[in-house]
C-alpha positions as CSV (number, residue, x, y, z in Angstrom):
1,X,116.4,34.6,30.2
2,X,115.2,35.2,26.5
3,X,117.7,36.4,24.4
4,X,116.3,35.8,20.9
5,X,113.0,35.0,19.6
6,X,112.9,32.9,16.6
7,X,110.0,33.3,14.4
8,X,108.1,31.2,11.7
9,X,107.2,33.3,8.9
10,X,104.1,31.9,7.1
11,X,101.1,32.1,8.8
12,X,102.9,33.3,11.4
13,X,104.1,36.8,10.1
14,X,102.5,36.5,6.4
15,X,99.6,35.7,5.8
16,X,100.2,33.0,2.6
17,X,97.2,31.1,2.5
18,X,95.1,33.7,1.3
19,X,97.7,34.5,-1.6
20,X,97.5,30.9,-2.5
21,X,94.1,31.1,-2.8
22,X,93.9,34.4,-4.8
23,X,96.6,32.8,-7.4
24,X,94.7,30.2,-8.2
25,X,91.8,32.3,-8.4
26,X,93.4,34.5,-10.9
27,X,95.6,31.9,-13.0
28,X,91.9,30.2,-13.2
29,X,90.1,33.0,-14.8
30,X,92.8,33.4,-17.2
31,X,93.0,29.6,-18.4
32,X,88.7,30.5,-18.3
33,X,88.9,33.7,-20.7
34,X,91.8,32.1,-22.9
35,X,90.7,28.5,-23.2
36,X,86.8,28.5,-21.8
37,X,87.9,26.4,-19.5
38,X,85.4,26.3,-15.9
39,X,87.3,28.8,-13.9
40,X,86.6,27.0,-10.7
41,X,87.0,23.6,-12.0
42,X,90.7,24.5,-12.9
43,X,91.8,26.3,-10.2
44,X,90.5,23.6,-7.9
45,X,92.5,20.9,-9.6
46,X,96.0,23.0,-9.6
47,X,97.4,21.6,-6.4
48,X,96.3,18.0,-7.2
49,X,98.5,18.5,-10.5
50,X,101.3,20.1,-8.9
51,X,101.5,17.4,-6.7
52,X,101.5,14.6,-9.3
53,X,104.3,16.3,-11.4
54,X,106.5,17.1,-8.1
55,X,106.0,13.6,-7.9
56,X,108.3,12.6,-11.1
57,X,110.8,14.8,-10.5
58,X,114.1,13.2,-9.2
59,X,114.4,15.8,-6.1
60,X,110.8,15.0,-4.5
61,X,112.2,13.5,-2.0
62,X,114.6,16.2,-1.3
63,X,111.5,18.8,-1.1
64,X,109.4,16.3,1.2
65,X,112.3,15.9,3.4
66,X,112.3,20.2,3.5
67,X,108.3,20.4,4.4
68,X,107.2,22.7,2.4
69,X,105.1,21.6,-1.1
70,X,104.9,21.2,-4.7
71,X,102.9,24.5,-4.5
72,X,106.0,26.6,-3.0
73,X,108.2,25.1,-6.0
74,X,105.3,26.2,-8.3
75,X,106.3,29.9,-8.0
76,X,108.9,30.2,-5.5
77,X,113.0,31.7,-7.1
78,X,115.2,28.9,-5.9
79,X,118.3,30.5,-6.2
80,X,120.7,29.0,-3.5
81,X,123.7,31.5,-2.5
82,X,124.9,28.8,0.4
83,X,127.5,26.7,1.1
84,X,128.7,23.8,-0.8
85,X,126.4,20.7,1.0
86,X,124.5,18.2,0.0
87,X,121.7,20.5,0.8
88,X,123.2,22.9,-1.8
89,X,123.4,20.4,-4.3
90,X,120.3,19.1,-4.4
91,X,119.0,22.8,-4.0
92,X,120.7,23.1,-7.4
93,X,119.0,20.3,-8.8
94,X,116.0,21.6,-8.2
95,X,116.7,24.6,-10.0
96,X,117.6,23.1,-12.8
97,X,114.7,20.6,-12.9
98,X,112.4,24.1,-11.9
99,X,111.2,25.6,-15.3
100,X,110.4,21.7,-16.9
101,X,108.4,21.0,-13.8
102,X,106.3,24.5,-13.9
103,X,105.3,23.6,-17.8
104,X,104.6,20.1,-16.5
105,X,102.2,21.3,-14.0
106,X,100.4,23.3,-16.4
107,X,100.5,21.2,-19.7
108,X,99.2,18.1,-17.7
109,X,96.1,20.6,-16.3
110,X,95.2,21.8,-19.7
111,X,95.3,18.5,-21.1
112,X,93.2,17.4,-18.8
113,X,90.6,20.0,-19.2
114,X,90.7,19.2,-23.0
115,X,92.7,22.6,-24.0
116,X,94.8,22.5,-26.7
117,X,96.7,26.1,-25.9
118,X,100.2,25.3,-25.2
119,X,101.1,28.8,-25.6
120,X,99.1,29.1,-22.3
121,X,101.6,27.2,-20.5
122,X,103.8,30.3,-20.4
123,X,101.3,32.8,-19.6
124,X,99.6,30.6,-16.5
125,X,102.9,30.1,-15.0
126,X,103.5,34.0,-15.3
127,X,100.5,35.0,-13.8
128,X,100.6,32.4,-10.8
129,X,104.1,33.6,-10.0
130,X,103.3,36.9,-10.4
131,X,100.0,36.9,-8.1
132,X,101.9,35.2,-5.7
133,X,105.2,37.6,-5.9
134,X,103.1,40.4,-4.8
135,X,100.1,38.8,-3.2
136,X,101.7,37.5,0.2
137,X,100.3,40.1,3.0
138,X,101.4,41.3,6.6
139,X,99.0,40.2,9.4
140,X,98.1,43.6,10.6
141,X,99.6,43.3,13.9
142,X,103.0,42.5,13.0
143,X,104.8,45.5,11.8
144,X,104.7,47.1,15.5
145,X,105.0,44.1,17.3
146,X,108.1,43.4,15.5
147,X,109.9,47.3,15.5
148,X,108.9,46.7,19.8
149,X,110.0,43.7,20.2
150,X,113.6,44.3,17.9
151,X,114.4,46.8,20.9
152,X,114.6,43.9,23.4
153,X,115.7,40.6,21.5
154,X,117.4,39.5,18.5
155,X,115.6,38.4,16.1
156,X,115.5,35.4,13.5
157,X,113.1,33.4,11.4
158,X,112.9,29.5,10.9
159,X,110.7,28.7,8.0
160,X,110.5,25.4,6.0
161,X,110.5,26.9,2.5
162,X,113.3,28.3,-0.1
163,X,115.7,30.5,0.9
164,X,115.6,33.1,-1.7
165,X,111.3,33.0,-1.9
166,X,111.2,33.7,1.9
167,X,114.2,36.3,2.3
168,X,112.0,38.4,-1.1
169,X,109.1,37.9,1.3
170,X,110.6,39.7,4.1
171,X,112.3,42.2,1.6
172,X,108.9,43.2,0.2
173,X,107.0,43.8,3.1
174,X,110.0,45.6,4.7
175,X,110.3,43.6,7.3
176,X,114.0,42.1,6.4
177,X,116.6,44.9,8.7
178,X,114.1,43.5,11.6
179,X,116.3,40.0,11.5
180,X,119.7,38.6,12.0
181,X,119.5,35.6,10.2
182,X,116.3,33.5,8.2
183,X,117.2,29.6,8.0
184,X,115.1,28.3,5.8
185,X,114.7,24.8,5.9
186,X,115.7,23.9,1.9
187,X,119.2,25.0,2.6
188,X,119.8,22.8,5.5
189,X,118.2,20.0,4.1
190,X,115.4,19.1,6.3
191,X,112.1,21.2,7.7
192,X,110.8,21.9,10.9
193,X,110.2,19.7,13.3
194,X,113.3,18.1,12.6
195,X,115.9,18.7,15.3
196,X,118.7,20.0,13.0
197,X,117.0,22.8,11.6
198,X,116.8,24.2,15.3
199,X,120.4,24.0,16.2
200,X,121.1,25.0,12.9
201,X,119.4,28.4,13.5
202,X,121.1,28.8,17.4
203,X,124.6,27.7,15.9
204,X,123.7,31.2,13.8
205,X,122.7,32.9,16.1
206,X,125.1,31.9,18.8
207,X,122.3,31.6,21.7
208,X,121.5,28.3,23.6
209,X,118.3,26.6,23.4
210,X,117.4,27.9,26.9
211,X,117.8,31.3,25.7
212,X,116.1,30.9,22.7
213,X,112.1,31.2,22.2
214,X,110.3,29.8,19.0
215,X,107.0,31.2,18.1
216,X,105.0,30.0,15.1
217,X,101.7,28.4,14.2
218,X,102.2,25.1,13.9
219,X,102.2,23.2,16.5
220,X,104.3,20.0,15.4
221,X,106.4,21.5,13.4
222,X,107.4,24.8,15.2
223,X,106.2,24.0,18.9
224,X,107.6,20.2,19.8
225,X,110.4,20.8,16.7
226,X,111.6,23.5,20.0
227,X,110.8,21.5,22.7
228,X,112.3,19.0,21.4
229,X,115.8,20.4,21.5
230,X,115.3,22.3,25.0
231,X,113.9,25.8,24.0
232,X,110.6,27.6,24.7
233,X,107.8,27.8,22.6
234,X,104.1,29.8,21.9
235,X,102.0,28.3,19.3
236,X,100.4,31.5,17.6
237,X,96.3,31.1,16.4
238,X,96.3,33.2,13.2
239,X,92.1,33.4,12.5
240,X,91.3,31.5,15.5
241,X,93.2,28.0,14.6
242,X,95.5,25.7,16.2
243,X,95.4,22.8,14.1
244,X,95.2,19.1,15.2
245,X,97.8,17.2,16.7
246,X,99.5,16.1,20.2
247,X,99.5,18.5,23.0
248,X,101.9,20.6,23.6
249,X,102.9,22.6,27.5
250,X,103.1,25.8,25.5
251,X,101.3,29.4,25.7
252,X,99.1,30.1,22.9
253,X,98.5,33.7,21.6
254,X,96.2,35.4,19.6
255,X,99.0,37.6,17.8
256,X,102.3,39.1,18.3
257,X,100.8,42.0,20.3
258,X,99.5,39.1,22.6
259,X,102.9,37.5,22.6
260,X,104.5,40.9,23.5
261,X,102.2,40.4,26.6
262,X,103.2,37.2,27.6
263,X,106.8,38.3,27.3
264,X,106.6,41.0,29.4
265,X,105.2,39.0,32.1
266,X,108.0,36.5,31.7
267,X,110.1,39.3,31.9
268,X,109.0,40.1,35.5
269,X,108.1,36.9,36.6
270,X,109.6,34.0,34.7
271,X,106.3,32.4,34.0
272,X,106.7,31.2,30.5
């Protein structure tokens, strides 16, 4: 029986691509009015850059190991608040290596686009941060599904990502009193699908792996991370998309209203 349902949170509950997209769509024009830099030039070559400087810094590997990207350390608060680990630590390092990295990013672009405005540094990273601070959105179909489905199971999220970015997420959008715990995958020290992040979450959540359910959108890392360690899983298809990768015995739903669904038929049944 299903006693808590954990949840990704990007793509799964938020909808972060598109604020990705709008960021570098607005950080672009900026560098455009500012500099005359081509607007769609420069926002095409910020991930490529951000990238190449996360590169150089001495806790890439520590962010790798997380799975979640140069783009995330870009704008995301890493303020840690957790135990004393190695996780901790090098969670630390990072945010002491955070602010050189951001004017990295951006020096290195304008550089490269000829522009001589170092002053812009400041005012790109302000603007990407910002954008992205208040551009992550709800899928529509979330906010019910979620006060419904809080009546019948605890709730938690696993998301590879920092701690402090992703609980601010959940904070905004008013969807933080819904959940019990988030274990985000940069204080544990490794990302989904890695096994440890999993029992990580049910050690939290006291609940064992046959009583658990994980529901997310990707399928390697949130779908056979689960299997893997003996709990259920549904692969969610966000905009119609699945992504590539091995198969998977798992349900695959449209949304969480379709996920409510399919848990109330394993609720009479046992199906899933």
């Amino acid at each position: 029986m299903i006693k808590v349902v954990f949840l990704d949170l990007d793509e799964t509950l938020v909808a972060q691509e598109l604020a990705f997209e709008r960021a570098y769509g607005a950080t672009a024009r900026l560098a455009a009015a500012v500099a005359g830099i081509d607007a769609g030039s420069f926002g095409a070559a910020i991930p490529a850059a951000a990238n190449a400087c996360l590169d150089d810094l001495p806790v890439a590997e520590f962010v790798r190991r997380c799975r979640f990207g140069a783009r995330d350390v870009l704008w995301g608060d890493t303020g840690v608040g957790v135990s004393e680990t190695v996780a901790s630590e090098s969670l630390r390092a990072l945010g002491k290596q955070v602010m050189e990295y951001r004017r990295a990013v951006w020096s290195s672009l304008l550089e490269r686009f000829g522009a001589g405005h170092t002053e812009l540094c400041g005012r790109l990273d302000e603007c990407f941060r910002r954008e992205m601070e208040g551009g992550v959105e709800v899928f529509p179909d979330v906010a019910g599904a979620l006060e419904r489905l809080s009546a019948r199971y605890r709730l938690a999220v696993i998301t590879n990502g920092l701690p402090l970015a992703q609980r601010r997420k959940l904070e905004r959008l008013g969807m933080a009193h819904y959940f019990e715990e988030l274990v985000a995958s940069a204080e544990v020290g490794v990302g989904k699908p890695d096994p440890e992040i999993f029992h990580c979450a049910l050690r939290r959540m006291r609940v064992a792996a046959e009583d658990a359910l994980m529901v997310g959108d990707s399928l390697e890392g949130d779908v056979l991370g689960a299997q893997g360690v003996g709990m259920r899983a549904i692969l969610v298809r966000h905009r119609n998309y699945i992504g590539t990768g091995p198969k998977a015995d798992a349900r695959v739903v449209a949304d969480l209203e379709e996920l409510e669904a399919v848990l109330d038929l394993d609720s009479r049944s046992s199906a899933l």
